[in-house]
Structures are given as structure tokens and as C-alpha cells.
N, C-alpha and C positions, 0 to 999 in steps of 0.2 A: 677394185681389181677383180674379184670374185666375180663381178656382176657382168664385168668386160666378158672377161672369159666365158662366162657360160651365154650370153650373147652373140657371142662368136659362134660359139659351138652350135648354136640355135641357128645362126646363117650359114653356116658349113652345112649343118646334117637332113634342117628343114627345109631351107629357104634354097639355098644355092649361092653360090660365092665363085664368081671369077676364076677366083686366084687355086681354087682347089678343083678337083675332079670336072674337070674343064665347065665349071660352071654350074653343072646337075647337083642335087640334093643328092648328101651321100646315103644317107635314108636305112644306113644301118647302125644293128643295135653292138655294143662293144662286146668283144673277145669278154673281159672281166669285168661282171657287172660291178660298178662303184659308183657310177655318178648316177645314178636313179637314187641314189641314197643321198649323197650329197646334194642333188637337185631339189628332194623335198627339205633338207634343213635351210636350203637358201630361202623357199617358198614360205618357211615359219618365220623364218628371221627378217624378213622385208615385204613380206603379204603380197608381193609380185606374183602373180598366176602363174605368170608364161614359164617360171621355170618348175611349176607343178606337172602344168601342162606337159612340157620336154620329158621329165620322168616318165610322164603315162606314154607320152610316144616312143620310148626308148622301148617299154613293157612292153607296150601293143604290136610293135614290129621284130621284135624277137622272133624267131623262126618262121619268119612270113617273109619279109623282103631278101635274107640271106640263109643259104643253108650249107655250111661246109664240106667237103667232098677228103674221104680220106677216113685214117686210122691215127689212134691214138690222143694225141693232143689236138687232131686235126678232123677226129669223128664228131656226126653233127650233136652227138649228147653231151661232148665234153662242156661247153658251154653251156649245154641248155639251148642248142638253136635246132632242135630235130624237131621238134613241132611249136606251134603257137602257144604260147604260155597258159592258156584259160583251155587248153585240150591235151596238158599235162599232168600226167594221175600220179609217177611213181617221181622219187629224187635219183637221179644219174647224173653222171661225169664230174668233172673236179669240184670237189667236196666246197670250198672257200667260195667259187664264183655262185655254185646252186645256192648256200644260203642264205648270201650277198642279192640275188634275186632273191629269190623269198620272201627278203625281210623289206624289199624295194616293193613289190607285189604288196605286201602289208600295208605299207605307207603311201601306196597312192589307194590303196582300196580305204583306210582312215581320213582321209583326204579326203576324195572325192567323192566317198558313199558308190563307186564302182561293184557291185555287188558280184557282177562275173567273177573276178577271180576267188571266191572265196571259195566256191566248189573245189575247184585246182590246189590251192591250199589246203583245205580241211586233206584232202585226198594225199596229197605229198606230207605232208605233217605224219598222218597216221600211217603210210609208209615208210617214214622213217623210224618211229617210234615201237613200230609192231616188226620190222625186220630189218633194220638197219643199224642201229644205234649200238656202241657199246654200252654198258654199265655204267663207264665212266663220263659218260656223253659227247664221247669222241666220233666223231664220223668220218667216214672216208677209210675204205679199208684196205685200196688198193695202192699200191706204189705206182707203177706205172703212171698212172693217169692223176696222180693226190685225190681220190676219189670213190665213189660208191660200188662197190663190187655187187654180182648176184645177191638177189633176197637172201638171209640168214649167213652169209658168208661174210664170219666177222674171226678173223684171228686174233690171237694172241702174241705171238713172239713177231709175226711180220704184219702189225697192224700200224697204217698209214697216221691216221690221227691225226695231222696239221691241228697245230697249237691254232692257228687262222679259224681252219673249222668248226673248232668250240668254240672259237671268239661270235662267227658269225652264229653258230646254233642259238647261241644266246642272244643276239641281237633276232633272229628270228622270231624264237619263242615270247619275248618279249614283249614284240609287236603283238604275235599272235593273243596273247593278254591282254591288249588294249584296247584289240576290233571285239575280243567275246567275253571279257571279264570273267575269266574261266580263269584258276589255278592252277589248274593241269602244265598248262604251258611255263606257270612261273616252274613249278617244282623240276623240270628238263631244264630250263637255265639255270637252274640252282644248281642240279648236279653236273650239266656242266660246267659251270664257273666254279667250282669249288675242288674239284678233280680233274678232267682235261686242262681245263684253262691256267687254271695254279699250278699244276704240276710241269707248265711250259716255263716256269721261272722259279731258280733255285731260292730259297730265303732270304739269301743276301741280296737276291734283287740285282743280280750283274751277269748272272749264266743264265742259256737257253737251254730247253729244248724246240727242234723245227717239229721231228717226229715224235710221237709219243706212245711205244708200246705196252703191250699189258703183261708182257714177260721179256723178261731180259735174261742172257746168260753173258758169261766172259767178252761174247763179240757183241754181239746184238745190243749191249749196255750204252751202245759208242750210237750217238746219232747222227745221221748220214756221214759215215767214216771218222767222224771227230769225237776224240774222248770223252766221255760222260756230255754234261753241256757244256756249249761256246759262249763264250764271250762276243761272238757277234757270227751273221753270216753273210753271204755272201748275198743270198735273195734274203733281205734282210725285214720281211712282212713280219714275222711271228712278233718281234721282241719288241718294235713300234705298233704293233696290233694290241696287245698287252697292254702298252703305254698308253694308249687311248681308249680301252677299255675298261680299266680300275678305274678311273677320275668319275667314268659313267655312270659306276653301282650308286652311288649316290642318291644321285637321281630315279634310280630303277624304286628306289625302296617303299618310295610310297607315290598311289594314282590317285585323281579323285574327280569327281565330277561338280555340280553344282552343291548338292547335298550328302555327297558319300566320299568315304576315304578309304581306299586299300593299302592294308600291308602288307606287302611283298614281299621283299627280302629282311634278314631278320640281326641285326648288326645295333654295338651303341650308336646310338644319334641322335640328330635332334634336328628337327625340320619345323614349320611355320605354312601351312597350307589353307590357302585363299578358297573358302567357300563362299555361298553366297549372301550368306547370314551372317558373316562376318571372320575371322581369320582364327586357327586354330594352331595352337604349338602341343609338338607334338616331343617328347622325351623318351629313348628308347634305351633300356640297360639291359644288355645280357653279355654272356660271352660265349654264343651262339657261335660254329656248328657245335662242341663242346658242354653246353652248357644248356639244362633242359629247361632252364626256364628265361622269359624274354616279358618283359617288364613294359608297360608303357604309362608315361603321366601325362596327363592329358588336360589344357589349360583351354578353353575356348574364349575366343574376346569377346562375346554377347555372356550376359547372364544369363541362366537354362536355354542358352541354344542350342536346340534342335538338327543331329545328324548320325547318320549313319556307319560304323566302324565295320569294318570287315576284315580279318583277320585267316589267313592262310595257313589251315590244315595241312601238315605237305603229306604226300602221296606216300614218303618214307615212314608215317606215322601210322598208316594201315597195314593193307598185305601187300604190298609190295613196295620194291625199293623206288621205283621210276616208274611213269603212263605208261603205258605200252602191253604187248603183248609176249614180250622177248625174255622177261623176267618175272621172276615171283618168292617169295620167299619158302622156305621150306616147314617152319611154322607157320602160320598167316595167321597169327593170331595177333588182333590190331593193337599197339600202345592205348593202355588209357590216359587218354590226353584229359587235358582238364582248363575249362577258362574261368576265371575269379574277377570279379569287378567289386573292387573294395572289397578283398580280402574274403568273400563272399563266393563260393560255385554260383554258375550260373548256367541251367540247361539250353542248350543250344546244337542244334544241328547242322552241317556244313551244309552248305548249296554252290555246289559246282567249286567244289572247295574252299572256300569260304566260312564261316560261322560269323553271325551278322549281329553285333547290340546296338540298336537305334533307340534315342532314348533325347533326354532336354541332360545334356553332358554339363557339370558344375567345374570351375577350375580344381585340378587335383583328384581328380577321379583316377585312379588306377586299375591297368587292366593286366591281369596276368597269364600267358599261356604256359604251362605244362607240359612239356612233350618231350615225354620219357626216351630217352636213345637206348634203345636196347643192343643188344651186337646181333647183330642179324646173320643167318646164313642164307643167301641164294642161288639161286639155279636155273638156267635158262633153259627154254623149251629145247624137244629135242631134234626141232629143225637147226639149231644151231650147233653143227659138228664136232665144232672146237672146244665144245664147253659139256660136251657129256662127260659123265662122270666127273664132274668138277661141281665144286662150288667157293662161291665167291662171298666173302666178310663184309659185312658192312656196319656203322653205327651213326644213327641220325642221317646226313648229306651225303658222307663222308664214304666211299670207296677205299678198302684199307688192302695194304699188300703184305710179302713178307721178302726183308731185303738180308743177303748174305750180311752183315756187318751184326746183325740182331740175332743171329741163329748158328749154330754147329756146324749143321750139314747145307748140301747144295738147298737154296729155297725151292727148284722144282721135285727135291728128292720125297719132300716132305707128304703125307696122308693125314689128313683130319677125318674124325668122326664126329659129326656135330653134337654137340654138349654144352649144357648150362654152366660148367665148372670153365667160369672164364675169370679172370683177371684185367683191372684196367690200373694204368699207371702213367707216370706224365715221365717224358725224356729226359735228354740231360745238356746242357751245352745251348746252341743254337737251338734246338728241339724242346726246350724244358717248358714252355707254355704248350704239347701236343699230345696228346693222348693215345699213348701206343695199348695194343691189346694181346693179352697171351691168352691162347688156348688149346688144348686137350690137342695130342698129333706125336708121330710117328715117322723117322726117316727111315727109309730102302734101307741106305746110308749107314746110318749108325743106328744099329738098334738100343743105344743106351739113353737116345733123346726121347723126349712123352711132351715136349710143348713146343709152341710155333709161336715166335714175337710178332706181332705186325704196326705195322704204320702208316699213317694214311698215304693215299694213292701219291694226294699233292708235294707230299716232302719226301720222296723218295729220292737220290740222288744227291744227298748233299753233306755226306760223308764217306764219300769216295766214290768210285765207281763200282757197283756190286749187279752182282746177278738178283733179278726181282722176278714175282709172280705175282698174279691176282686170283688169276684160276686156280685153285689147289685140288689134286686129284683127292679121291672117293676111294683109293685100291691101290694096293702095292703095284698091280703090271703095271698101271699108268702111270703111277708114279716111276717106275724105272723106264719107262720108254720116253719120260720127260727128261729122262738126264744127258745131256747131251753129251755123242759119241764122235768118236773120227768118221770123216766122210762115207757113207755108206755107198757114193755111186762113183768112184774112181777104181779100175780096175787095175793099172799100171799108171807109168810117171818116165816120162824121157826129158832128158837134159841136155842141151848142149855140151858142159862140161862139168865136172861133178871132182872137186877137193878129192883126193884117196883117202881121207882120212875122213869127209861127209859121209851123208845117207841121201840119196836124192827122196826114199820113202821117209823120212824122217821127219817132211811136214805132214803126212799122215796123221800121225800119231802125238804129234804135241797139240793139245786141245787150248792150253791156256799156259802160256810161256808167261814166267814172271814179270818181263821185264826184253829187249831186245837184246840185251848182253847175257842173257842166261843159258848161263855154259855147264847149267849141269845137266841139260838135255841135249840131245844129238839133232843135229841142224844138216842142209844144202848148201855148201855156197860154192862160188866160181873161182873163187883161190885157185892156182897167180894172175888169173886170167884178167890184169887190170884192166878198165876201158872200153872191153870188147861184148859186145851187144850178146847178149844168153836169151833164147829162147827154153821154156820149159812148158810142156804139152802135157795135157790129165788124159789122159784114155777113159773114157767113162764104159759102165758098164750096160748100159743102158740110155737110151735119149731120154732127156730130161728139158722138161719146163724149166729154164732156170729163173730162180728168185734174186739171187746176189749172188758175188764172188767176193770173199777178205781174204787178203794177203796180211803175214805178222811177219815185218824186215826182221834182218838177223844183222848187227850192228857190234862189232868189238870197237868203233872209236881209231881202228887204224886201215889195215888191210882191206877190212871189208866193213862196209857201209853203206848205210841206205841207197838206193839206185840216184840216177838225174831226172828219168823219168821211167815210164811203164805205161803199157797199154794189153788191153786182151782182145782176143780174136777166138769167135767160135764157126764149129761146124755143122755144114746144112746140106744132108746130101752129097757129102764129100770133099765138099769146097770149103774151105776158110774163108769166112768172113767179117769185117770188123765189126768188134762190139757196138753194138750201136746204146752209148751209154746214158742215163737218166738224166737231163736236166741241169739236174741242180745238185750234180752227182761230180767230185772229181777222182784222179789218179792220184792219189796223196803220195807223201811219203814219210809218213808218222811213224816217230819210235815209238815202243813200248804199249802197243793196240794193233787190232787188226783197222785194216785199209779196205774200206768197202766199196763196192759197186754193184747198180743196180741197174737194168738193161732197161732204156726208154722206151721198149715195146714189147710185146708178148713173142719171146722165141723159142723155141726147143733145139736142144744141138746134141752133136754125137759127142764133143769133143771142146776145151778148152784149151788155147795154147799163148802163155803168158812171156810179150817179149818185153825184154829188161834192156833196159841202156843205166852202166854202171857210172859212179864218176871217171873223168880220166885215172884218177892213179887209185882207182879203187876195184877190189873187187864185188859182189854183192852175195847176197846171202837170205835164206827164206827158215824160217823156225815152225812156222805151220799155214796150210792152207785152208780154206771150208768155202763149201759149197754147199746153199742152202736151193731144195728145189720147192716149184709152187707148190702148195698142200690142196 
């Protein structure tokens, strides 16, 4: 069936077919690139050319035969069709499709010995790495588009991340490993697959994240409108992305050629790899990111046969945490690592990451690497805005945060001064195999606190919904300009009709309602006015780029309750117009969380005006609003 299909597709796209685009080759490359990927594993699995081939024509007419005309989802970078793939230097538009190419561009360049695209590659790679990339190895920073924003323009609280896009970073950089035998590239799929990509699925293995930011408060904790993570969605890539990405590492963990064996990722195992002097089992113990040391037995089926090991220095074990040029540590003073063969040091230098013993291997040879996890503090250059005066924790892999449930005060209240007087300690519950870190810091907040808990980036969310950080400020103002306040760009508030006993300002001012029954703060609603459709209008004080709009229902269970629906309309020039809303964005009507929406194009407006349709025998009711503008 596999074979049908993509036969088909080869007569539809190359050849020409009757039955479709009146007979003509439709001779373009797809919206989201997938089947350049899927076309080279057909080509492994049945030695069939022609669906090699199809992949490289999918590549080659990319931005050549079609070019899209428009904004947004519909400009020619979103895709990647603004120019010819081998005349593309930087990474642009939706984050998941660019490194779905990428890692297609990989695989026919390992295929075919195509050598043109590696320029294009090498070029985008080190774009992404040197100004694009978070810490966590999340990409894509923009909402609008799920996708790459300006060089250095990498947020924190409104940062895009698709769990997809670390899925595919990893399948990129991977590839990129197997054309140049270079480390570099595994140590960027490590840190993403161990921090973006795990941090898309909670522990138990049955919630998502789709978005995944590097700070959270009260609203922002909620992914695209929905509480902490879902249990499924609606564009349901991330959580099947995952699924077929874990079964992979497997495989990822060790390459080898005729006479060499690399190892890559660093987990127990046990693998059996076919060289050509005969077959080698291979025994891996650690309990690695955790654990600094990574164990291998090493059995070859020839007597003193003759090969190669290669073993992966990661980039976290020098001066900095990740390749690139975006980060660095604030010590740089490198772990001393240490490799032992039979219990024995052994001097050896890395090459292109790597450290290499070739040798006539006897059954039971043991190899051990050393690699001290220190807690690191880092800081990224100061083309990146978001992250001045901050610094970000790390130890080993591992990207570490700090989540309300672990701490006193607000997590973005907090100031650290970097210091040696740390503590490490293992959780408790679902957590108790994870290695949380406390260290030396100071809240705005409370000045009775002197320490910060933290936890890795991947298991954040899965003891409730809490406000998170990664970036921790350097300075009290920053730290108090971190704390998030009532709307600062609403100047007035008109209602259709307003309870005498409400406040129509009264969503002002509730930042974070307990609960939608929470009647010890002062609320808006449309009491007795059951049924009857309420408009309520923000006068801003200024035009504003806007980022999002959350609404948090006000819900007593009788009278008033959640609306039937909702929708917003902004101003441009005077005129109202309807929100033109995100995607993969709805009007919710969730108790107890704010109800988000995010605008599917870039707009600025004078003015927001939010119309409500109650139930029939209901009135409705609002506890607070916010409005976050672009930074």
C-alpha cells in the first residue's frame, strides 16, 4: 500500500495523471514538508530509487516552481518557498515545516552524496544556533506564524516553542551528525530532547504541552487557553510527535561505519553492532542526565578485534552549555572530565567532539566516562533583550527552572547572586528519581527568603498548575518589573450593563482569582439581564501591538454563568473589526483559568470590544481581564 501511494503521488506530481490538474504535472513541493522524510525511509526499506529520487525533486523544486503571494501563513518564508533551498542562508517561518526540510535536505544529501545543499545547511544550522535557539532547544518564537522571529528575538513568557519543533530540531541535528560525524550537532539534540521535547509530556505520560514557555505566571501557565496540559488537542501533532519520537532514541544512541562506533546519546542499554570484522555487543550503565558517570562493557565476537570507539564529550562539559553563539557560562571554567579503560585514566583529546580509543578490543573491556555536572550559571549575549540581566541554571543536559509549589514567593519575584553554596537533593512523590537544586537568592517579595528551589525544565507542570521561570533576574528593579501587574494599557472600561452592586473596573484589578466562584474579590456581571447579548469595550491608552487577550469567567453555578459563546473585535483607524483569531486558537469557556486568544496576524488597535452571548436563563459575569502587548 505504501508503495501504491507513493507511486501515485510520483504520477500526480511528475508524470501527470488524467484524473488530477487536468492532466499536467503538478510539479509542486507541499505546504508541510513530510514526505521528503518519509520518501527517503521507503528508499532504505525496499532499495527502490525512484522514491529517493521523488524526495530530491520535492527539495529541488521548492521555491522554484511555486511561490506564495501574501502575509502570514500565506508569506512565501512560511513554508520555506521564498527562494530555492541551496540559496537559503537563514531558518524563517513555521518552525516544525523548516526543520522537517532540513532534516529532508539531510537525507537526500546522505543518500545521494548531493553536495550542494550542505553550504545551505551548514549556513541555517549556524543561524539557528548563533541567534535563534532557546537554551532549552526550543525554536520558533513567534505565535503568529509557530515560527522563527527576527535574529536574537527569543522571549520568555510569550515564547512559541512547538513541542513539534524540538521534535524536528532533533531529527535535524541528528542527521546533521551522520553527514559530518561532528558532536556538536548530537549535544543540540540532546538539549533539545531532554528539555523542550520532555517537557511537551507530563510524567505520567497522558498530558501535553502544544506551546512551551520559558516563564509562566497565573495566565500564561495555561497552554493555548487550556489548563496547565491537555490531555489531547485538537491539532493533535505534538502528542503523536512524541510518540514516535521516544521509540527513536534508541536507535539514535549509537552510529558506526565499517570500523568505528559512536556514542551518542548516553542512557542504560545494550545494543550488538555489525562491523566488519565481525559483531560487537555493546552494555551501557549509567543513570545519565543525573548521574556523572556512563559505564560501557564491551564484548567483540572476533578475538583482539580491531575498532574504533568514539565517545561524546558534550559541549555542556566545557564552557558553555549548547554550540552556538547565544550562550555561555559565567564561569567557563571546563568540568574535568575523565575517560578510564580498565579502571585505568586514559589521555585522550576530543576531535570535533569525540575522544577516540582504537585499539585490538578483548571481551570485557570496560570503558568509563566521568563527566562531572556541575550547576552551572548562564547568560546569553547581549543581542538577546529578554535575557539581559538574567541568568539561567543549568546542570549536565538539563535546563533547570524555578516553579511556585517549591518556593514562598512569586518565582519571577526572586534575585540570585551566583554562588558556589548550592545544594542538590532528589524530589518526592512522582519526582523522587529527579534532582532538584537550591540556591543562594532573594525575593522583592519577601525579604525573609535567602534561597531558590529549582527543577528541571522537563518536569515542570506536574503538580499543579504554578507560575515558572527560567530566566532569573541579576537585580531587585528587574525582578520587580517581572512581577506581573493589572493591565497597564487600559484606560477606561464601558459595559452594556453593570449589576449595582458589580465594578465594571473590577477586572482591572483581580490578577489571579482563585477559582471562578471566588467571591471574596469584587467582579462585573450582567445581573438580571438573563439571555441578553452584553458588549464590554477597553479604551486603551495607547495603540498597542497586541500579543493575546484572557478573559477569567465569573461563575456562581446559578444566576450567572459562563457565557454560550464569545467573540472580540478590535479597533483600526476607528473602525471595528473582527479579531482575526490564531488558528489553533479557540473562544473557550473554561472555569477556573483565564480563556486565551491570540490574533492570526500581526495587528495594532486603538481599542478592544468583547461581545458576550449569555445562556438563556443566565446572566454572565467577568472576575478579570489582561492584555499582553508584543515586547
Amino acid at each position: 500500500m505504501l508503495k501504491k501511494n507513493a507511486r501515485h503521488i510520483n504520477h500526480v506530481f511528475f508524470e501527470g495523471d488524467p484524473k488530477h490538474n487536468n492532466g499536467n504535472p503538478v510539479n509542486q513541493a507541499p505546504g508541510h514538508q513530510e514526505i521528503e522524510l518519509a520518501l527517503v525511509k521507503l528508499y532504505r526499506t525496499t532499495g527502490d530509487s525512484l522514491y529517493l529520487k521523488m524526495a530530491q525533486k520535492f527539495i529541488d523544486i521548492r521555491g522554484v516552481t511555486y511561490q506564495p503571494e501574501g502575509e502570514g501563513v500565506m508569506a512565501p518564508s512560511y513554508a520555506q518557498q521564498h527562494l530555492p533551498v541551496r540559496e537559503q542562508t537563514k531558518a524563517v517561518g513555521h518552525a516544525v515545516r523548516a526543520t522537517y526540510l532540513y532534516a529532508g535536505m539531510a537525507d537526500v544529501l546522505a543518500q545521494t552524496g548531493d553536495k550542494s545543499l550542505q553550504p545551505a545547511l551548514d549556513s541555517i544550522w549556524n543561524n539557528i544556533v548563533d541567534t535563534r535557539m532557546h537554551i532549552t532547544g526550543g525554536l520558533g518564537a513567534i505565535h503568529g506564524i509557530e515560527g522563527f522571529g527576527p535574529e536574537y528575538v527569543l522571549p520568555n513568557k510569550d515564547a512559541y516553542n512547538e513541542t513539534c519543533a524540538a521534535v524536528g530540531n532533533v531529527m535535524f541535528n541528528y542527521r546533521m551528525f551522520l553527514t559530518k560525524k561532528d558532536a556538536r550537532y548530537v549535544d543540540v539534540a540532546e538539549v533539545a530532547l531532554y528539555n523542550n521535547v520532555l517537557a511537551g509530556v507530563n510524567l505520567d505520560g497522558n498530558k501535553f504541552f502544544y506551546v512551551n514557555p520559558l516563564e509562566a505566571d497565573a495566565r500564561n501557565a495555561f497552554n493555548q487557553g487550556l489548563k496547565g496540559r491537555s490531555p489531547w488537542f485538537g491539532t493533535a501533532c505534538c502528542p503523536s510527535n512524541i510518540a514516535r519520537l521516544i521509540p527513536q532514541i534508541p536507535g539514535m544512541m549509537y552510529a558506526h561505519t565499517d570500523n568505528d562506533i559512536y556514542c551518542t546519546f548516553y542512557a542504560g542499554t545494550s545494543t550488538v553492532v555489525p562491523l566488519s570484522d565481525g559483531k560487537v555487543t555493546i552494555k551501557q550503565t549509567t543513570n545519565y542526565p543525573f548521574d556523572e558517570s556512563v559505564r560501557f562493557e564491551i564484548k567483540p565476537e572476533q578475538s583482539k578485534q580491531k575498532f574504533a570507539m568514539h565517545f561524546r564529550i558534550p559541549t555542556w562539559a566545557g564552557k558553555q552549555f549548547v554550540p552556538g553563539k547565544l550562550y555561555h557560562y559565567l564561569n567557563d571554567k571546563p568540568a574535568e572530565w575523565k575517560v578510564l579503560l580498565n579502571g585505568k585514566e586514559v589521555s585522550v583529546k576530543p576531535h570535533k567532539g569525540f575522544v577516540t580509543i582504537e585499539r585490538a578490543w578483548k571481551s570485557g573491556d570496560l570503558v568509563e566516562l566521568q563527566l562531572p555536572m556541575l550547576v552551572r550559571y548562564n547568560k546569553a549575549i547581549s543581542q538577546v533583550e529578554a535575557d539581559i540581566d538574567r541568568v539561567c541554571i543549568t546542570r549536565g543536559p538539563l535546563v533547570y527552572c524555578a516553579e511556585s509549589v517549591d518556593n514562598v514567593a512569586m518565582p519571577a519575584s526572586y534575585v540570585v547572586n551566583p554562588s558556589e553554596d548550592i545544594s542538590i537533593t532528589k524530589g518526592a512523590g512522582a519526582l523522587k528519581y529527579i534532582d532538584f537544586i537550591t540556591v543562594p537568592a532573594h525575593s522583592v517579595q519577601d525579604k525573609d527568603v535567602h534561597s531558590l528551589t529549582l527543577l528541571p525544565y522537563y518536569a515542570w507542570d506536574n503538580r499543579g498548575d504554578d507560575a515558572m521561570i527560567v530566566w532569573l533576574s541579576e537585580n531587585d528593579s528587574l525582578a520587580n518589573a517581572s512581577i506581573p501587574k493589572i493591565s497597564e494599557y487600559i484606560s477606561d472600561i464601558k459595559a452594556t450593563h453593570t449589576f449595582d452592586r458589580d465594578d465594571v473596573y473590577a477586572m482591572l484589578t483581580n490578577g489571579y482569582p482563585a477559582n471562578s466562584f471566588d467571591t471574596s474579590i469584587p467582579r462585573w456581571t450582567s445581573w438580571p439581564q438573563k439571555g441578553e447579548e452584553q458588549i464590554v469595550e477597553f479604551i486603551l491608552k495607547r495603540p498597542i501591538a497586541l500579543q493575546s487577550f484572557s478573559v477569567y469567567w465569573y461563575d456562581d453555578g446559578g444566576g450567572v454563568q459562563v457565557p454560550k459563546s464569545w467573540s472580540l473585535e478590535y479597533k483600526q483607524n476607528g473602525e471595528w473589526k473582527t479579531f482575526p483569531i490564531y488558528v489553533t486558537d479557540e473562544y473557550r469557556m473554561l472555569k477556573d483559568q483565564y480563556n486565551m486568544v491570540h490574533p492570526g496576524k500581526d495587528i495594532t488597535t486603538e481599542g478592544l470590544r468583547l461581545r458576550i452571548v449569555p445562556l438563556p436563563h443566565a446572566a454572565v459575569g467577568i472576575l478579570s481581564v489582561q492584555i499582553e502587548e508584543v515586547k
